[in-house]
C-alpha positions in Angstrom: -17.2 -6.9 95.0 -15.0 -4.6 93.1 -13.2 -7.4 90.8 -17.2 -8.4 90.5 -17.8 -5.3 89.2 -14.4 -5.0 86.7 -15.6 -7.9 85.3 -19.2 -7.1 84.4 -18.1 -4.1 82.9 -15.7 -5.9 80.8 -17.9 -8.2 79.6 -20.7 -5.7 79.0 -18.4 -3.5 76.5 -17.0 -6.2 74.6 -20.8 -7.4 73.8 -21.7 -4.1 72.9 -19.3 -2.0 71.2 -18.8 -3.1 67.6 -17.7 0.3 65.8 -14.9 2.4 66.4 -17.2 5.4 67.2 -19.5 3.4 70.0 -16.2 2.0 71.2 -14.8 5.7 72.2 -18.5 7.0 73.6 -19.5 3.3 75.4 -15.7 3.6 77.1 -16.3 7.1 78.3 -20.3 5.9 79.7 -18.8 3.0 81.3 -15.9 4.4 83.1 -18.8 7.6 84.3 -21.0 4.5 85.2 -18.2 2.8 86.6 -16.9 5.8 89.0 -20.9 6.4 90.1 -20.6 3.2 91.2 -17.4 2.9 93.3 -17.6 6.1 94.6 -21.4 4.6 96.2 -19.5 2.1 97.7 -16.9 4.4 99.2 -13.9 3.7 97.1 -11.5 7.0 96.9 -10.6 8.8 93.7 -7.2 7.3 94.3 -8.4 4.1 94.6 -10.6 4.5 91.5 -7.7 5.8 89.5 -6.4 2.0 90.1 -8.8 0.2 89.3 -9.5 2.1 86.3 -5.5 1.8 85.4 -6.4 -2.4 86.0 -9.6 -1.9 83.7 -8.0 -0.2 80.8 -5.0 -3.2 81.5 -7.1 -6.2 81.2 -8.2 -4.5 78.1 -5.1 -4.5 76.1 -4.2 -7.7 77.4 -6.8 -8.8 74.9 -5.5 -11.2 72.7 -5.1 -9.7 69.0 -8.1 -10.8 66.3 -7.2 -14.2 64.6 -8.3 -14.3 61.0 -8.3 -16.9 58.6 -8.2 -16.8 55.1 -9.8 -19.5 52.9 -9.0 -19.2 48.5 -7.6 -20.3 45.7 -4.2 -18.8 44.3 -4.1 -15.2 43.3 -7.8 -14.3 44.3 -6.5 -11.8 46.7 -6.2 -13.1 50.0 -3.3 -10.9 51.1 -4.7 -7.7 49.8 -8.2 -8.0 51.0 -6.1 -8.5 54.8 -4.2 -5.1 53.5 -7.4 -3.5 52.7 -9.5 -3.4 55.6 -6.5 -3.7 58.2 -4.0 -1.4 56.8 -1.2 -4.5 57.7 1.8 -4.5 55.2 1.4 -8.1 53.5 3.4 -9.1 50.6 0.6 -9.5 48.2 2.0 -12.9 46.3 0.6 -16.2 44.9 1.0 -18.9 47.7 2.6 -22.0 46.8 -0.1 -24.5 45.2 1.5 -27.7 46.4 2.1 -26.8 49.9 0.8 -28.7 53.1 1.4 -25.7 55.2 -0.7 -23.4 57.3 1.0 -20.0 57.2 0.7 -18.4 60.2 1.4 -14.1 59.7 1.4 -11.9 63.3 1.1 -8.9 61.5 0.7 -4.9 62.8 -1.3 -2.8 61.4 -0.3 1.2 60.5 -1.7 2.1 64.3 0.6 -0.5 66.1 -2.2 -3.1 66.6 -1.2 -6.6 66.1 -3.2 -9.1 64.4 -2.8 -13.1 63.2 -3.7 -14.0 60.1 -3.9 -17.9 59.3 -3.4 -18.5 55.8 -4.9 -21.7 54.3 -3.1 -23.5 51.8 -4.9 -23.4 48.0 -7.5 -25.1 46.4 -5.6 -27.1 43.8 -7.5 -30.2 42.9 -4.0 -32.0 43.9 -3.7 -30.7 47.6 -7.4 -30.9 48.6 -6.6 -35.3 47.7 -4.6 -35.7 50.9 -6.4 -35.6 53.8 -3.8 -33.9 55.5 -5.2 -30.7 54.1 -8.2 -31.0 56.0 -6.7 -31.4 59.3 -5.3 -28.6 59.0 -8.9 -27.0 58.9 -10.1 -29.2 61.6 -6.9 -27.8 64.3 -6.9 -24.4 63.1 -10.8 -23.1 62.4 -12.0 -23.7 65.9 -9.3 -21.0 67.3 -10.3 -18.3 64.5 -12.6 -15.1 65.3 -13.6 -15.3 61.6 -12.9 -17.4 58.5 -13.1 -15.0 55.4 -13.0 -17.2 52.3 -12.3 -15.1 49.4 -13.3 -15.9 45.7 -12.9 -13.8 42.4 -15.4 -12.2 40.5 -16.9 -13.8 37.5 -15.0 -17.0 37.6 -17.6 -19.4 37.3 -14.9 -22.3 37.7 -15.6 -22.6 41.5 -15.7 -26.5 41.1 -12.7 -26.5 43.8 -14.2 -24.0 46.4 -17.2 -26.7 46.5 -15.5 -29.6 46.9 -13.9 -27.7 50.0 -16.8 -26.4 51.1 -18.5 -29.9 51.2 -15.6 -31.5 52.8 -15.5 -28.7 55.4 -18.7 -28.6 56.3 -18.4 -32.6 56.9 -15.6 -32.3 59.0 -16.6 -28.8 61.2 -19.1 -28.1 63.6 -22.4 -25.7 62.8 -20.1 -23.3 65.3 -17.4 -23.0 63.1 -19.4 -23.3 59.9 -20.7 -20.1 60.8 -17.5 -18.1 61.7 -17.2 -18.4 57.9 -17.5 -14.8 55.3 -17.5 -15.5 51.7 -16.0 -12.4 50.1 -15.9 -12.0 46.0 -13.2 -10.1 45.0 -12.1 -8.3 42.2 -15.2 -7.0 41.7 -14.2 -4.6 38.9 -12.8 -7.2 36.1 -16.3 -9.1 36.0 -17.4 -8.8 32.6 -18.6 -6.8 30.8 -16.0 -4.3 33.0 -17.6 -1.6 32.7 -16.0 0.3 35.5 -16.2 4.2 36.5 -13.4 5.8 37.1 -14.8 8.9 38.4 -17.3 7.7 40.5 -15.2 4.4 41.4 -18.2 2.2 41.3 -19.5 -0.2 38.7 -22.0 0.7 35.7 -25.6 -0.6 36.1 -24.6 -3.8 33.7 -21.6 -4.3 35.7 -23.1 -4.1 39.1 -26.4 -6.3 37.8 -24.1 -8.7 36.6 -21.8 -8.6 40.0 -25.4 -9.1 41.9 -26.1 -12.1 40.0 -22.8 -13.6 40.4 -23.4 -13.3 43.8 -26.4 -14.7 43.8 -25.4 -17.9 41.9 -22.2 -18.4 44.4 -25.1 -17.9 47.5 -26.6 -20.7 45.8 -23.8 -23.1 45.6 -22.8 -22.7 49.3 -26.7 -23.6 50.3 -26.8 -26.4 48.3 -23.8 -27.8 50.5 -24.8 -26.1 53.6 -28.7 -25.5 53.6 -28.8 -24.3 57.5 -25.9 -21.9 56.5 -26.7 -17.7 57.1 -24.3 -16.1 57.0 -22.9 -13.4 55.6 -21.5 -12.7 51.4 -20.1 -9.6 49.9 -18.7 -8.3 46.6 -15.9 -6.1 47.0 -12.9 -4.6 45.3 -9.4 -4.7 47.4 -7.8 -3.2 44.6 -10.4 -0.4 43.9 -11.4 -0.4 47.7 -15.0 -0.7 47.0 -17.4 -1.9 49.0 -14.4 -2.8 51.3 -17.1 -1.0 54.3 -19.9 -3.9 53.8 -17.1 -6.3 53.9 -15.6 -5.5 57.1 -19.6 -5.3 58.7 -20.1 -8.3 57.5 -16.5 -9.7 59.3 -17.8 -8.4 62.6 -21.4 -9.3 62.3 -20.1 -13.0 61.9 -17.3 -12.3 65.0 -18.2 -13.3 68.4 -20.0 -10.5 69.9 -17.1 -10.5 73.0 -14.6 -10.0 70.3 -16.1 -7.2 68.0 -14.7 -4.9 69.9 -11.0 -5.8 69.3 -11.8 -6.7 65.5 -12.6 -3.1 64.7 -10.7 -1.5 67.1 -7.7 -3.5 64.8 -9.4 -2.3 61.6 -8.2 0.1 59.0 -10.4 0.4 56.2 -8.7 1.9 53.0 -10.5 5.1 51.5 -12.8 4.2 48.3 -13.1 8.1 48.4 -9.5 8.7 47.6 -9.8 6.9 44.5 -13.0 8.9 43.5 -12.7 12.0 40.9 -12.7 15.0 43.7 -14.7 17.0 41.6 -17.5 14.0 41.2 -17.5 13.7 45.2 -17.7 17.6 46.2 -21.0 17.9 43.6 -22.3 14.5 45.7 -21.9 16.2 48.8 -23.2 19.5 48.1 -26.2 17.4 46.5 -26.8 15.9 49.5 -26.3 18.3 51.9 -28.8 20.3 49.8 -30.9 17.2 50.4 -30.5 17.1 54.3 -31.6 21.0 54.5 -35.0 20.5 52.0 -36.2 17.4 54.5 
């Protein structure tokens, strides 16, 4: 009855918890719940205290999140990773000819670990052997999430849909929808008209990054019609928008494994990189705002 019980509990609060905030007040409600519960059935505080101790065990037993990454050469794979999970990659150009799935166990700033799977490039040369897409046939059905990173503005994405077809040939709908695109770099698409103080895109910029968007959302339903999931635009470098991009990684995770995704995550600031007086005059704006309503 009591390993019944450990059990349920563990499976409800991986389903549920997907933030870091819900994950700190569901474990406290649980464990309340949890005590209510023993204590009905006549188990001693002492006896609680162990199975709690067993609880919070099978809980970091969890194995660490297993991300891929999906993109051609130098569209920021390794610092998107950085970005949103604090990790320490060397942020370098993989090698174009190369057969190899790189496999990184990584730990984040807070002592998480975490296993990225790095997919060879894009070149039209490598995606010819067919070894290349074994690769993605052995290694995508063990992934939490495939994030498959593109750059802004580079309308060149001939290669991404030759993948894309060929994956989606060779994959099942299952892991077809573990996949995130993410467009990065979002402040070098043209006419780069980026503000510094605010850290955020002009209206032309961000109308032009929205139809970029649009036009890649396009291409991928052309190839995969049944396909909806989840795109964002984002900037590792200028940390923007890195927020929606990490939602949309857990909104596309398995709901048992939310949990340990976020619980890994790190997101960098976009406010550091704001002008401090620009932010203080938002948030007096809208505080002023909150007290009128």
């Amino acid at each position: 009855m009591l390993l019944y019980l450990l059990n349920k509990f563990i499976k409800i609060f991986k389903k549920e918890v997907t933030t870091m905030s819900i994950y700190k007040s569901k474990m406290q409600e649980y464990l309340s719940q949890l005590r209510e519960i023993l204590f009905a059935n006549g188990v001693s505080k002492d006896e609680a205290r162990l199975i709690e101790n067993e609880l919070f065990k099978k809980m970091n037993d969890e194995a660490p999140p297993r991300i891929a990454v999906i993109g051609e050469t130098g569209v920021g794979k390794s610092s998107t990773i950085n970005a949103l999970f604090n990790t320490n990659l060397p942020v370098h150009d993989f090698a174009a000819c190369t057969q190899k799935v790189e496999k990184i166990n990584a730990t984040t700033a807070n002592g998480d670990s975490i296993t990225i799977i790095d997919f060879p490039g894009l070149g039209e040369g490598i995606m010819a052997d067919e070894r290349h897409w074994e690769l993605y046939k052995k290694e995508l059905p063990s992934v939490d999430v495939a994030l498959w990173v593109l750059s802004a503005g580079d309308r060149a994405f001939g290669n991404m849909i030759t993948a894309l077809r060929k994956i989606s040939d060779i994959c099942s709908d299952k892991e077809l929808s573990r996949l995130v695109f993410g467009i990065n770099k979002a402040e070098h698409m043209s006419p780069e008209k980026w503000n510094i103080r605010t850290n955020m895109p002009e209206e032309n910029h961000l109308n032009n990054l929205i139809g970029f968007q649009n036009t890649v959302l396009s291409a991928i339903r052309e190839i995969i019609p049944e396909w909806n999931g989840k795109i964002e635009t984002y900037s590792a470098h200028k940390r923007y928008n890195l927020d929606a991009l990490l939602l949309a990684v857990l909104q596309t995770v398995p709901e048992t494994r939310r949990w340990k995704v976020k619980q890994t995550s790190d997101v960098a600031s976009w406010e550091e990189l704001v002008d401090p007086e620009f932010l203080r005059l938002a948030k007096q704006i809208n505080e002023e705002g909150e007290r009128n309503c």
